[in-house]
C-alpha positions in Angstrom: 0.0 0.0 0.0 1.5 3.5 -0.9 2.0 5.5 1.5 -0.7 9.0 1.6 -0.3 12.0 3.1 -3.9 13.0 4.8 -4.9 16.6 5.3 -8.1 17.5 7.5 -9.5 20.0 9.8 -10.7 19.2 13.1 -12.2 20.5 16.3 -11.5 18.2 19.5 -13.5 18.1 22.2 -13.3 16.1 25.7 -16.2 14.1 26.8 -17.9 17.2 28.8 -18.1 19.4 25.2 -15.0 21.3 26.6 -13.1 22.6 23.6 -9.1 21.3 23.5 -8.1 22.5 20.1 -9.6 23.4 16.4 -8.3 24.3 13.3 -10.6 26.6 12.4 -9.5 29.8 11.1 -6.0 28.2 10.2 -4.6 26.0 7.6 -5.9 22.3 8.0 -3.5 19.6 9.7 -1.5 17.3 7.2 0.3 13.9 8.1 2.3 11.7 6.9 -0.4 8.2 7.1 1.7 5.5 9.6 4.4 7.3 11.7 2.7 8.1 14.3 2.9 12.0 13.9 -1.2 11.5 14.9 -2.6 9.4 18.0 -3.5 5.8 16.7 -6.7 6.2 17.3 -7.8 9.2 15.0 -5.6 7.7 12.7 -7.1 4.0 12.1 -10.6 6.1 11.7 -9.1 8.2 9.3 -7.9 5.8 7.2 -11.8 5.0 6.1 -12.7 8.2 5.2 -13.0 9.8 1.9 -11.6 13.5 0.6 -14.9 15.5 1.6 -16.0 13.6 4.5 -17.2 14.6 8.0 -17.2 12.4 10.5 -17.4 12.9 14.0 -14.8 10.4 15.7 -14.4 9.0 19.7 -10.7 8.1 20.9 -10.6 6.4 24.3 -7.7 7.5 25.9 -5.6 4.6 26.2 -5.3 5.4 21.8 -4.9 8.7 22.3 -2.1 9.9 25.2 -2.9 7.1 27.5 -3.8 6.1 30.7 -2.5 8.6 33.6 0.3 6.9 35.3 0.5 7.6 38.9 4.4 6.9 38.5 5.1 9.9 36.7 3.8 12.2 39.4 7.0 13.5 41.8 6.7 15.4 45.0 9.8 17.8 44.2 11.2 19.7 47.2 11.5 23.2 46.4 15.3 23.4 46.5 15.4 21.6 43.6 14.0 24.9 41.8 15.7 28.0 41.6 15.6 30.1 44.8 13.6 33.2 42.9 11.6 31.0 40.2 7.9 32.3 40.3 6.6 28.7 40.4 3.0 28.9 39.3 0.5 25.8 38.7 0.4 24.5 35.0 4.0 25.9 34.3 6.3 23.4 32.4 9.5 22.5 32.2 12.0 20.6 30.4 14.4 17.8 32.4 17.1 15.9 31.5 15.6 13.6 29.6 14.8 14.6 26.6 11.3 15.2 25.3 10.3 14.3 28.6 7.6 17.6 29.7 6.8 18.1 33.7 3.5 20.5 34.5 3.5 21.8 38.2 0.2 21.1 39.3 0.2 21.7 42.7 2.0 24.0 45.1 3.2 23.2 48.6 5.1 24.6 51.2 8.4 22.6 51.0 7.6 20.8 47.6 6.1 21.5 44.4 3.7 18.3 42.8 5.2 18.1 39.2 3.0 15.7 36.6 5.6 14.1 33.5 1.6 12.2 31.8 0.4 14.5 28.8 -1.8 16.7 29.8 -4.5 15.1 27.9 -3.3 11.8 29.4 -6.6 9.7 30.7 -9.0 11.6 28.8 -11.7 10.4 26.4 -11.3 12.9 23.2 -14.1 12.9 20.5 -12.6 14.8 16.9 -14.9 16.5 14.3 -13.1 16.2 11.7 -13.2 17.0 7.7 -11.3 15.4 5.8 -9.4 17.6 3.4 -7.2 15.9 0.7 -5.7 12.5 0.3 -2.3 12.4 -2.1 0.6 10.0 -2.4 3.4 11.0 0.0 6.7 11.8 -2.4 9.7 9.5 -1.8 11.5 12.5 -0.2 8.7 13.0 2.6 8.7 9.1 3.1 12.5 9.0 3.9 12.1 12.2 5.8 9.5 10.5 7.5 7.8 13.7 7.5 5.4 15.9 5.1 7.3 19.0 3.5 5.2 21.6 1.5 5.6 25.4 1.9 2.1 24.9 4.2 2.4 21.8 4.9 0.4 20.6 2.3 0.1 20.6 -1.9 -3.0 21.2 -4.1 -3.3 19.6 -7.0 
């Protein structure tokens, strides 16, 4: 099967209607179809649909950013921070390990709660989603493993 680059817009919602993120108003999303620049989920659904298509779609979390794991939350004493850091809940920050995102996301006197999960970790998403254009992917954006375009996307 060749592989297809997929471009669509979307508006994702959590499970209580809260609005996480949309497209509207900006350039639809394109991918590159099987490595995993999308969660699994949206992507297996995707892969049904036809240029032109609505379709509203439900991701359980454990195919989107997975299940929260309690292991990832650290009780951090504070003089592991910089003395005059303005610690605030939902800041991030980077550690060692790379790609590896904390969010503070809770405050206390001698330590500061710090959560590595994503922050949509452990929640139910549900995508509308329109699905744009389908093309071939070029050889160069299969080795590159990526989609290249000036915005991220061709018409043809």
């Amino acid at each position: 099967m060749k592989t297809r680059v997929i471009t669509f817009h979307y508006i994702l919602h959590d499970t209580e209607g809260n609005l996480i993120d949309s497209s509207e108003g900006k350039a639809p999303l394109s991918y590159l179809e099987g490595v995993g620049h999308i969660i699994s989920g949206l992507e297996e659904e995707m892969k049904k649909m036809e240029t032109g298509e609505k379709r509203k779609i439900n991701v359980s979390a454990e195919n989107a950013y997975g299940i929260k794991d309690p292991d990832l939350i650290f009780d951090v004493p504070r003089s592991q921070f910089p003395p005059n850091e303005d610690l605030q809940i939902g800041m991030m920050f980077q550690t060692d390990e790379p790609d590896k995102v904390f969010t503070i996301t809770e405050l206390q006197e001698e330590s500061v709660i710090v959560d590595g999960n994503h922050p949509l970790a452990g929640v139910n998403l549900i995508f509308d989603v329109e699905l744009t254009g389908i093309r071939e992917a070029t050889e160069e954006e299969i080795s590159h493993g990526h989609v290249h375009g000036e915005d991220g996307h061709h018409h043809h």
